[in-house]
C-alpha positions in Angstrom: 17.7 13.1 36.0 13.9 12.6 36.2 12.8 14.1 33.3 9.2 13.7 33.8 10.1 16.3 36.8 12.4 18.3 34.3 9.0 18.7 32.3 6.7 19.3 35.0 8.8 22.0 36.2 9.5 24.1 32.8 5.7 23.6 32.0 5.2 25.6 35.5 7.6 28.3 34.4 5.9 29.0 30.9 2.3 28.7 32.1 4.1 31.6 34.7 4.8 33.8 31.5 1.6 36.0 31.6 1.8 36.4 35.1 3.9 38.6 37.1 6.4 38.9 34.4 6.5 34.9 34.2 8.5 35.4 38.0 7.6 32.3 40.2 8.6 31.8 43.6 10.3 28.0 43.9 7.0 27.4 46.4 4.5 28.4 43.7 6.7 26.0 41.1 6.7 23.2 44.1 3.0 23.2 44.9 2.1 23.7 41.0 4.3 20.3 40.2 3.7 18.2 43.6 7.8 17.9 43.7 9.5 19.0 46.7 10.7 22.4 46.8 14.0 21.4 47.8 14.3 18.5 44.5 12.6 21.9 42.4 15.5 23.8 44.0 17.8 20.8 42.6 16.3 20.7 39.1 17.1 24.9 38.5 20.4 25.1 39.9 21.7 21.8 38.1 19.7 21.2 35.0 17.9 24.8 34.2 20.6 26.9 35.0 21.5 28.0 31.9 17.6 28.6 30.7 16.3 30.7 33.8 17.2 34.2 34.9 17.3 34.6 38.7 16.1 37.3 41.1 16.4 37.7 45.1 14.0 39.3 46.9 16.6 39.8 49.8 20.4 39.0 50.2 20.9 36.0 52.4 17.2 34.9 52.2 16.4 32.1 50.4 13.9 33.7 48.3 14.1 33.2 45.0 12.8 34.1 41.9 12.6 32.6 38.5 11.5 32.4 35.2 13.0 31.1 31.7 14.8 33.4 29.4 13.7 34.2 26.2 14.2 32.3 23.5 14.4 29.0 24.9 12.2 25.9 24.6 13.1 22.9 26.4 13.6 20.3 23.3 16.2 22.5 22.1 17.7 23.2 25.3 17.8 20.0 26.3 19.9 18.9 23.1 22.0 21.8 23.4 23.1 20.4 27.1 24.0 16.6 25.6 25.9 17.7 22.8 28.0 20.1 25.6 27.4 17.0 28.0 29.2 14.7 25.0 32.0 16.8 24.4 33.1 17.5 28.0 33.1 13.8 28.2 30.9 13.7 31.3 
């Protein structure tokens, strides 16, 4: 994990909060960081999964929506994953 790109991608997602509901199309979080849409892609569905809510604008298109839940700031979320990271033994 790149977490310099980890970073740059939750930044995207809270500066996203006062707009449109914080909702952000994985383009808009792509061109906002300069990472490719498909590693942004990557980065929510194997290290932000648990910290974003999900919305799609039509079944079968890949045309997704995101932002972060509540209640989470990435420090703490990111501790929260080692310690579950440490005990699985992964």
């Amino acid at each position: 994990m790149d977490r310099e790109k980890l970073v740059r991608i939750w930044r995207a997602l809270e500066g996203a909060k006062a707009e449109r509901e914080g909702w952000l199309h994985v383009a808009d979080i792509a061109r906002r960081t300069g990472i490719n849409p498909v590693t942004v892609r990557w980065y929510l569905d194997h290290y932000l999964d648990q910290a974003i809510e999900e919305q799609q604008l039509l079944p079968g298109i890949r045309l997704r929506l995101v932002r972060l839940k509540p209640g989470y700031d990435l420090l703490g979320y990111l501790k929260a994953r080692e310690s579950i990271r440490n005990i699985k033994g992964v």
